[in-house]
C-alpha positions in Angstrom: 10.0 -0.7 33.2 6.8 1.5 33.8 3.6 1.4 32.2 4.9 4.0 30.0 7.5 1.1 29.0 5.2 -1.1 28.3 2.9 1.2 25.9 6.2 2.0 23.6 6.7 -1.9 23.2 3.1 -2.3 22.2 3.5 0.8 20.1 6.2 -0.6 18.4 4.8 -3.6 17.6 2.0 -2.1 15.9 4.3 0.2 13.2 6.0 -3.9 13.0 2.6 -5.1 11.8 2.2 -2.3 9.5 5.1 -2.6 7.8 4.7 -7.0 7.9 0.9 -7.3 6.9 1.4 -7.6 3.5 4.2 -10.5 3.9 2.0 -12.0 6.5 -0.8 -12.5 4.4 1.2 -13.7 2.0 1.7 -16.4 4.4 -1.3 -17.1 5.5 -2.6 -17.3 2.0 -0.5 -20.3 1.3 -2.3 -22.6 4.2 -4.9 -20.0 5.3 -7.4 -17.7 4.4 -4.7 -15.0 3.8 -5.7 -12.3 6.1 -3.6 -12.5 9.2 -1.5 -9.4 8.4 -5.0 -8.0 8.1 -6.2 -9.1 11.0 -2.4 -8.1 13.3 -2.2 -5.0 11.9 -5.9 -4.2 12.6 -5.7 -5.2 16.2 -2.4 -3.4 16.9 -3.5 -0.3 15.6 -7.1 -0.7 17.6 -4.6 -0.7 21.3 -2.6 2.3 19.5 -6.1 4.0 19.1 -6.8 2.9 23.1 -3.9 4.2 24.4 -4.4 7.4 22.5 -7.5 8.4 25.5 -5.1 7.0 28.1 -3.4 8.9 30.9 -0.4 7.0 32.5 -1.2 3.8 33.9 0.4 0.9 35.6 1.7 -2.3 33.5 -1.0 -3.7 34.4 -3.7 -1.2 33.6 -2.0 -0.9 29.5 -1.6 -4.4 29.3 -5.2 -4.7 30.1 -6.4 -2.0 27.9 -4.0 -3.8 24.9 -6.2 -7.3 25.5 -9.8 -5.4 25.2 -9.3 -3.2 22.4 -7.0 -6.0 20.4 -10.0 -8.4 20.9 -12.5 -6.0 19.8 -10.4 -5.6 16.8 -10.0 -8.7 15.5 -12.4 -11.3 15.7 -9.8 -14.2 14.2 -8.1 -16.7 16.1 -5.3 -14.2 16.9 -7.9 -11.8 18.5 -8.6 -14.2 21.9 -5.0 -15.7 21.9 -3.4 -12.5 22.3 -6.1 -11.0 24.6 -5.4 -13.9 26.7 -1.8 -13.5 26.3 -1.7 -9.6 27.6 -4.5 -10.2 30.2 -2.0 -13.1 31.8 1.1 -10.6 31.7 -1.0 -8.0 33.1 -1.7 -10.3 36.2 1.5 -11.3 36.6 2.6 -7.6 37.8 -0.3 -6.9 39.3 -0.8 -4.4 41.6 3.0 -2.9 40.7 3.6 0.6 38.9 7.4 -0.1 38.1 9.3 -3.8 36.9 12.6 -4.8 37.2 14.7 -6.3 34.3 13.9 -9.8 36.5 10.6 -9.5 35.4 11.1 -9.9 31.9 11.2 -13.5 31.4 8.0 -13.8 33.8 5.7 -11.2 31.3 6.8 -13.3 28.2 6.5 -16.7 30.2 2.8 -15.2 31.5 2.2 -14.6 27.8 3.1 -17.7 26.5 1.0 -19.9 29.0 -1.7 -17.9 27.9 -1.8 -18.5 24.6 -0.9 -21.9 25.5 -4.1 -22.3 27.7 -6.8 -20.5 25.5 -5.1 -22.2 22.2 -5.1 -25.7 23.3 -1.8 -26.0 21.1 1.1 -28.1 21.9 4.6 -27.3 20.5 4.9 -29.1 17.2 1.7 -28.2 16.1 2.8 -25.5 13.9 1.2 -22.8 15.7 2.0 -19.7 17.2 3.2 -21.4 20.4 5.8 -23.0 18.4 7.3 -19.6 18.4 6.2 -18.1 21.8 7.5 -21.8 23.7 10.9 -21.5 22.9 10.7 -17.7 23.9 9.5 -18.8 26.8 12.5 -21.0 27.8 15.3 -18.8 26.3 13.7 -15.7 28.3 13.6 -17.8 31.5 17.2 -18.8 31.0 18.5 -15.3 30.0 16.9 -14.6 33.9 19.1 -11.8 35.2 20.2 -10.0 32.0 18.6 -6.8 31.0 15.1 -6.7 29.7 15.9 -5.6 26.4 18.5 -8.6 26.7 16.0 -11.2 27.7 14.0 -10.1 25.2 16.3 -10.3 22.4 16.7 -13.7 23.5 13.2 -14.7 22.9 12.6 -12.7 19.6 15.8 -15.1 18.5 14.2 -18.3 20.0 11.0 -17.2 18.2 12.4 -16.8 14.9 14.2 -20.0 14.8 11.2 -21.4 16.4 9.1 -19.4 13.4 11.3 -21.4 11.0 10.9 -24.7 12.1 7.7 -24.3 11.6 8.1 -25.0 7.5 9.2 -28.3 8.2 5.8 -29.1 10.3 2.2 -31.1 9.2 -0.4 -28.7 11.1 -2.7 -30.2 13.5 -4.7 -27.1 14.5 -6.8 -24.5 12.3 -7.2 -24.2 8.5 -4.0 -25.1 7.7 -4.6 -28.6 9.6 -7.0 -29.5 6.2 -4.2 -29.3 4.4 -2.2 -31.9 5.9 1.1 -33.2 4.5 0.6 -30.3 1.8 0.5 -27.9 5.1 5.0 -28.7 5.4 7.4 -26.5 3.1 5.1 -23.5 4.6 6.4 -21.3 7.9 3.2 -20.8 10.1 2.0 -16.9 10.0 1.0 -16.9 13.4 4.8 -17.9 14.5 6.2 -15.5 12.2 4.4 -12.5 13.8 5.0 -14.2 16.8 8.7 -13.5 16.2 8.3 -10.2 14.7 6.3 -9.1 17.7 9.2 -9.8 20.1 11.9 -8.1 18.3 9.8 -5.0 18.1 9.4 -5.5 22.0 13.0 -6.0 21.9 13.9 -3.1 19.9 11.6 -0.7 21.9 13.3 -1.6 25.3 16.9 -1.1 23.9 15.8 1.7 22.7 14.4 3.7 25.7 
C-alpha cells in the first residue's frame, strides 16, 4: 500500500456515505438529531475535495490531509473522532512511503485507539467504538493475511459489532437521554463505522 492506496480507500468511502446518508439519518433520527448521514457524507466529500489539489504523497501526508479537511467539514461529534482517528494512523507509518499487508491491522488498531482516546467511550456504550473495538481485535488477529483480507475481517467484526448495538442502553451523547428507550435502536455512528470498513475493504481488493 502507497499513499495512492490509501486515497482510493478514503475515496471509496466517501461514494459509501453518499449512497448511506439517507439511511444513516434515518438512524440517527430515532435517538439523535438525525443528521449524521449529513454530517459523514459532508466530511468525506470535504477530504475528496482535499485530495483533488494533492500531488502524490506518503500515507502519512493523505491520512493527514483526510483528518484536517474532514474536521473542517463537520463540526459534529464525528468531525474530531475521525480526525483523531486518521491523524493516529498517519503516525503510525510515519516517515514510510510504502506499507506492507502487516501493517493493516496496526492502521485500523491506530484508528481505533484514537477514537477511543478523544471519545472517552468504552465498549458497551453503544458508540462508534462498539464497532471499531472489535475491528480492532479481528484485524490484529487476521495479522499476516492480506490487507484487503484483514480488512474484510474488521468490516465483519464491525457489522456484527454495529448490530449489537440495538440491544444496548447508551451512556454517551444524545442518545444517552433517552435511556432504556435508547435499546431496540443500532447506533449510527457504529453502522458507518462498519460501512466505512467495507468500503476500505472493497477498495483494497479491488486495486
Amino acid at each position: 500500500m502507497d499513499g495512492s492506496d490509501i486515497k482510493a480507500m478514503m475515496l471509496a468511502v466517501a461514494d459509501a456515505m453518499d449512497a448511506a446518508r439517507d439511511e444513516l439519518c434515518a438512524l440517527d433520527g430515532e435517538i439523535g438529531d438525525a443528521d449524521h448521514g449529513v454530517a459523514m457524507s459532508g466530511g468525506f466529500n470535504a477530504v475528496r475535495k482535499a485530495f483533488s489539489s494533492m500531488e502524490g504523497g506518503s500515507p502519512t501526508e493523505v491520512y493527514n490531509t483526510s483528518a484536517k479537511a474532514f474536521l473542517n467539514a463537520v463540526g459534529a461529534s464525528s468531525g474530531p473522532l475521525y480526525a483523531t482517528a486518521f491523524m493516529r494512523a498517519g503516525m503510525s507509518v510515519k516517515g514510510r512511503d510504502v506499507l506492507t499487508d502487516n501493517d493493516a491491522p496496526t492502521l485500523i488498531a491506530a484508528m481505533t485507539e484514537g477514537i477511543a482516546h478523544r471519545g472517552k467511550a468504552s465498549p458497551g456504550d453503544k458508540t462508534m467504538l462498539d464497532a471499531w473495538q472489535p475491528a480492532a481485535n479481528a484485524a490484529m488477529a487476521a495479522q499476516g493475511q492480506t490487507a484487503a483480507k484483514v480488512f474484510e475481517a474488521a468490516a465483519q467484526a464491525a457489522d456484527a459489532g454495529a448490530e449489537a448495538t440495538a440491544d444496548m442502553e447508551a451512556k454517551l451523547g444524545r442518545a444517552a437521554r433517552l435511556g432504556a428507550r435508547s435499546i431496540g435502536h443500532k447506533d449510527p455512528g457504529a453502522t458507518s463505522a462498519a460501512l466505512m470498513l467495507q468500503a476500505m475493504a472493497n477498495a483494497l481488493a479491488d486495486r
